[in-house]
Backbone bond lengths (Angstrom), bond angles and torsions (degrees), N, CA, C in turn:
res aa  C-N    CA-C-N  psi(-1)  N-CA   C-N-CA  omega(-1)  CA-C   N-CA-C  phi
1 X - - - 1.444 - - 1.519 110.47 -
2 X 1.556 119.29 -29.14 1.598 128.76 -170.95 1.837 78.96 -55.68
3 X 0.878 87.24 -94.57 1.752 106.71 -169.75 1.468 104.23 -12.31
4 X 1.297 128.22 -65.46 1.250 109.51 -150.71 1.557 101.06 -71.80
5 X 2.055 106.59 -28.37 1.708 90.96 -170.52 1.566 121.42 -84.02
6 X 1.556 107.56 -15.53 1.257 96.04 -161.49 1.952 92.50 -124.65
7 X 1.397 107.96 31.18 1.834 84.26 160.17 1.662 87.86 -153.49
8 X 1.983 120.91 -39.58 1.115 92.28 -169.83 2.207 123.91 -91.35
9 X 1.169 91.24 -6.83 1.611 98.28 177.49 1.686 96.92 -78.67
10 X 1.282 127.69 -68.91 1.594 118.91 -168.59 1.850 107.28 -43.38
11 X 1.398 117.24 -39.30 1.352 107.64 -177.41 1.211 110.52 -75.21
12 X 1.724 126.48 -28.19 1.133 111.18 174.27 1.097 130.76 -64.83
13 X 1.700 120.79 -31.78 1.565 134.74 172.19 1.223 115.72 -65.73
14 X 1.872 119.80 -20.80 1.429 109.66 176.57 1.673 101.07 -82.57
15 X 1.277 131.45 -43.86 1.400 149.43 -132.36 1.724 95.78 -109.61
16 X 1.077 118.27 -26.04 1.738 101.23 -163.38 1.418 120.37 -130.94
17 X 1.248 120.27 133.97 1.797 116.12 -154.53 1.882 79.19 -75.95
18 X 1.106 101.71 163.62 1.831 135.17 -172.28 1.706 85.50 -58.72
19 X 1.389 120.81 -78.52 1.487 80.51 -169.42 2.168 149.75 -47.83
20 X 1.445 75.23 -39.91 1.470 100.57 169.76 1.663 99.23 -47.99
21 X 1.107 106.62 -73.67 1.585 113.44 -171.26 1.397 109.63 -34.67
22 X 1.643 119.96 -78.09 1.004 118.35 -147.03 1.744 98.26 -73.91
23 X 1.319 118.76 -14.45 1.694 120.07 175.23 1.907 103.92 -66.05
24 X 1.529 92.11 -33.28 2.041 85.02 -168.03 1.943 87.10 -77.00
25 X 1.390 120.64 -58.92 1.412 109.79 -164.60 1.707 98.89 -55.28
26 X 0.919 127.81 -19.51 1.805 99.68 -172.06 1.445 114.92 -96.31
27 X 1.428 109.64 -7.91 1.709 124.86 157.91 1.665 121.17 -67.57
28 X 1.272 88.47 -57.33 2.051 88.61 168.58 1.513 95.25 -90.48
29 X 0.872 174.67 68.25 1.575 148.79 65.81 1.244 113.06 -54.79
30 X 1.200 122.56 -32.56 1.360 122.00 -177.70 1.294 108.93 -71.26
31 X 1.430 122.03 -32.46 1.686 130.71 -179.59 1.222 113.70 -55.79
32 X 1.876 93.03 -59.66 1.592 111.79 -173.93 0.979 122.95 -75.55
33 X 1.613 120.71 -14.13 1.604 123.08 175.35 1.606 102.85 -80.28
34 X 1.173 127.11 -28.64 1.378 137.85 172.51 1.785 98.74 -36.83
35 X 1.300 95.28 -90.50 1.935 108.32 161.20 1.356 129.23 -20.28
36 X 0.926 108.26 -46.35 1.610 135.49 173.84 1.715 95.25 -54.99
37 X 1.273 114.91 -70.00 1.197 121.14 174.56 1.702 123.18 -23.06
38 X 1.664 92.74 -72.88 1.400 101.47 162.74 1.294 140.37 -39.19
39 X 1.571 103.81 -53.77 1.562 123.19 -160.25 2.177 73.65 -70.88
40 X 1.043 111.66 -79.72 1.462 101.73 -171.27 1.735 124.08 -23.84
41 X 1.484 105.32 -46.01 1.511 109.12 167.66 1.808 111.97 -57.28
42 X 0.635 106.30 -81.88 1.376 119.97 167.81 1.448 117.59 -30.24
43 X 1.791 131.50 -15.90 1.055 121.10 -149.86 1.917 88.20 -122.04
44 X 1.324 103.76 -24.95 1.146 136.57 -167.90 1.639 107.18 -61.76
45 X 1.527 99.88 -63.88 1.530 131.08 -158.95 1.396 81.98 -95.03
46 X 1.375 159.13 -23.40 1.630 129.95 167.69 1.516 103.41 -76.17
47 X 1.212 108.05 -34.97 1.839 104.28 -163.67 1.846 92.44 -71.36
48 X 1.098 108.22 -35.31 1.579 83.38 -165.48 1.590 98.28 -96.75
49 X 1.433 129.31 23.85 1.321 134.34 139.65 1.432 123.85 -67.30
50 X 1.633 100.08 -50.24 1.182 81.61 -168.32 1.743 113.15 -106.93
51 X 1.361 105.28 30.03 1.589 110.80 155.47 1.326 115.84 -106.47
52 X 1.674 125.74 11.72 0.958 138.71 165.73 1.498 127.40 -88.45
53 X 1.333 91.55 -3.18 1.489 105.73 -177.87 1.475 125.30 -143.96
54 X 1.719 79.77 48.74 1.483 94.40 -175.89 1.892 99.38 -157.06
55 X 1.082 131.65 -177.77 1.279 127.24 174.42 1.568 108.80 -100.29
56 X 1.266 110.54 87.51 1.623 113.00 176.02 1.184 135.93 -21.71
57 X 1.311 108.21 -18.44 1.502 114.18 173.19 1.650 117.07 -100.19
58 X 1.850 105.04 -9.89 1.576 91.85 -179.46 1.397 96.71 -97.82
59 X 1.763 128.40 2.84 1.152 130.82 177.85 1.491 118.00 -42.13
60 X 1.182 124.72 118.97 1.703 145.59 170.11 1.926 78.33 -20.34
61 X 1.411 112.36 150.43 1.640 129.13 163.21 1.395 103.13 -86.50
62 X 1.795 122.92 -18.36 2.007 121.24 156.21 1.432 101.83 -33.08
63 X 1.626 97.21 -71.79 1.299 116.08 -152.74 1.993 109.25 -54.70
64 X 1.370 122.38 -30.39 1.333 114.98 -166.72 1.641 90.81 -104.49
65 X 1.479 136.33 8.55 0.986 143.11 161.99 1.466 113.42 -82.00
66 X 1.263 109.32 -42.53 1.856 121.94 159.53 0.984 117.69 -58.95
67 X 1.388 114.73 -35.32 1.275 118.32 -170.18 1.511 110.43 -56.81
68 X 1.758 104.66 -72.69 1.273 118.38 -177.62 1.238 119.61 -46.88
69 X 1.547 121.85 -48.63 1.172 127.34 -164.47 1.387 104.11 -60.25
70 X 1.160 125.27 -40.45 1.873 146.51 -147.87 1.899 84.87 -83.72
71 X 1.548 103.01 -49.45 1.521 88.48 -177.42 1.984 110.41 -76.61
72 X 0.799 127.65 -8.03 1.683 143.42 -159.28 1.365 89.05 -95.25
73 X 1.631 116.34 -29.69 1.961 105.13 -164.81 1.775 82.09 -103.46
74 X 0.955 137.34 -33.81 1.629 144.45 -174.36 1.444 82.76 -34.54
75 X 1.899 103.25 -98.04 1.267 127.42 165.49 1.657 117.07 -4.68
76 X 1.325 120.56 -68.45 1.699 115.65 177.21 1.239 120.74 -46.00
77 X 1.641 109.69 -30.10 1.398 116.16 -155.57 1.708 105.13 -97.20
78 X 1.262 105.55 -28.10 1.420 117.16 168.62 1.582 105.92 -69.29
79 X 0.879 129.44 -41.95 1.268 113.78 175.36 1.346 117.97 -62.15
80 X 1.700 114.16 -44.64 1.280 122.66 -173.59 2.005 117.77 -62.94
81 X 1.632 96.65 -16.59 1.301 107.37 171.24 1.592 115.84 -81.33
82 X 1.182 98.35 -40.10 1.669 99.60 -158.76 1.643 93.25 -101.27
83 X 1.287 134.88 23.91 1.476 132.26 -179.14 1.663 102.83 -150.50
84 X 1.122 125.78 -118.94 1.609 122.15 -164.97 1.728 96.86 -46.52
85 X 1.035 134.13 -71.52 1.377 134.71 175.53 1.062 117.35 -4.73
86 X 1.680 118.13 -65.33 1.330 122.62 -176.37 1.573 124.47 -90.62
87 X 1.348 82.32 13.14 2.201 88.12 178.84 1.363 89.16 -114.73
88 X 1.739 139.35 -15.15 1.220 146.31 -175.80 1.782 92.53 -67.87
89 X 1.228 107.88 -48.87 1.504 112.63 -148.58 2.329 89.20 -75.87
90 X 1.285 98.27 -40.00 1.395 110.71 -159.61 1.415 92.93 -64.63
91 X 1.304 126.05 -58.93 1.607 140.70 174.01 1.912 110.74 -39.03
92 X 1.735 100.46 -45.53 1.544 86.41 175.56 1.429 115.80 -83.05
93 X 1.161 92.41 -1.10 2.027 100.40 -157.56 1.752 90.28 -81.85
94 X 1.385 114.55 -30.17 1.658 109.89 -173.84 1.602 104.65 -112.09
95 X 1.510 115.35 20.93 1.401 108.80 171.68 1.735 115.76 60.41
96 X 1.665 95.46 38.12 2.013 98.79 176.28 1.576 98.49 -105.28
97 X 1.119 111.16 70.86 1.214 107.41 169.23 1.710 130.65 -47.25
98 X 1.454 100.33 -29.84 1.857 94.36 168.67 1.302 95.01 -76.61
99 X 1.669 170.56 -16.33 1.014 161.56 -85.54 1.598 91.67 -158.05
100 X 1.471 100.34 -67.32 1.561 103.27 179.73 1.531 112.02 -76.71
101 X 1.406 122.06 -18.71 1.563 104.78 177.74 1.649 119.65 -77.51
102 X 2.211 100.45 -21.20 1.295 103.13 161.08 1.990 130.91 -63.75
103 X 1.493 94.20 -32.87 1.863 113.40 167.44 1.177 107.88 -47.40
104 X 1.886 111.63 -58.77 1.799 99.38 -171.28 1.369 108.64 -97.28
105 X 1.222 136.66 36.86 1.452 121.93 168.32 2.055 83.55 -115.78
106 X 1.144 124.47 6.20 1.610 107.20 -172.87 1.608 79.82 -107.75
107 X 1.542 124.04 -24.11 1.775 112.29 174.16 1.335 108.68 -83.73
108 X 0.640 132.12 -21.39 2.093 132.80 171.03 1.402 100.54 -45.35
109 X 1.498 119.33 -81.80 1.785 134.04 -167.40 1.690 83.95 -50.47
110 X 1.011 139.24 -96.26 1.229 148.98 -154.16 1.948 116.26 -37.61
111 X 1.326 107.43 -48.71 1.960 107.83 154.37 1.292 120.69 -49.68
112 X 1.934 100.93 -53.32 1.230 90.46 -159.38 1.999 104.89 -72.15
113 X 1.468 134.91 -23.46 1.138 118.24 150.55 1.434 120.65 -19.14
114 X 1.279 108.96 -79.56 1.501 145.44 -171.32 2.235 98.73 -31.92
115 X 1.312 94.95 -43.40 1.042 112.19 -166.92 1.748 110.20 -81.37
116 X 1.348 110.58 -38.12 1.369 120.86 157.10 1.539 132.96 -57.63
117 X 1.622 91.26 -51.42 1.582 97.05 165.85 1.365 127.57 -76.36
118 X 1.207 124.58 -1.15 1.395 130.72 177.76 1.833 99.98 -86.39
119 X 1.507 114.11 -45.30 1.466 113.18 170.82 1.579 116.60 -41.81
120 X 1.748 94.33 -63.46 1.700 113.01 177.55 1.880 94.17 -32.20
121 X 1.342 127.13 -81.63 1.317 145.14 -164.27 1.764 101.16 -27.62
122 X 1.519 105.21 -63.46 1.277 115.95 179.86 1.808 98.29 -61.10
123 X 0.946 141.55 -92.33 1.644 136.60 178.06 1.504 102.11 -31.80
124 X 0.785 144.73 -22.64 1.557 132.38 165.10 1.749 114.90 -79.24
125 X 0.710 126.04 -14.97 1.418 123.38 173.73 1.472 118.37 -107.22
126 X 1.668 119.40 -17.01 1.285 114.59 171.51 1.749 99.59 -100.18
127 X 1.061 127.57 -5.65 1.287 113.96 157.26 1.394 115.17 -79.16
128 X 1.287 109.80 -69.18 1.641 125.70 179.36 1.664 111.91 -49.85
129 X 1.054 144.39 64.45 1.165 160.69 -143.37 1.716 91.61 -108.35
């Protein structure tokens, strides 16, 4: 998420006329949301491994702080797939460039959360010990 918000979107907005842009961001989101997918599968199915193999209630307050948060960024990101995402892709796909520049400025606010609460997650478990 570093990457896309803080080196490759600002260079694209200085460097690339609106079509170009919003055609390169809806190609690598589309890549990286792919991943996204995964890392969520994958991120999903260890946590509820390894609170499965433990007594949930003597579980670290990190761990049910990860928990939530991990399901709270799931949730954001599902929306961000199945809503601006897919009117992003529809908007470049028919050349509405005001359409898609409205799609990725409603996915910006919504990562960069995503991107906060994933920190929170990490500081919640090395505090919450």
């Amino acid at each position: 998420m570093a990457l896309v918000i803080f080196a490759l979107r600002p260079v694209a907005m200085a460097q690339m006329a609106v079509p170009e842009r919003l055609t390169l961001m809806s190609a690598v989101l589309s890549r990286f949301f792919l991943m996204v997918w995964v890392a969520i599968a994958l991120l999903l199915s260890s946590g509820l491994w390894m609170l499965s193999i433990t007594d949930i209630h003597l579980a670290a307050k990190g761990w049910h702080a990860m928990s939530a948060l991990g399901l709270l960024m799931s949730l954001i990101f599902a929306h961000i797939w199945f809503a601006p995402f897919r009117r992003l892709q529809a908007a470049v796909h028919a050349c509405d460039w005001p359409a898609a520049g409205k799609a990725l400025g409603q996915i910006h606010p919504l990562v960069l959360t995503n991107f906060v609460l994933g920190w929170l997650a990490i500081l919640a478990v090395a505090v919450w010990r």
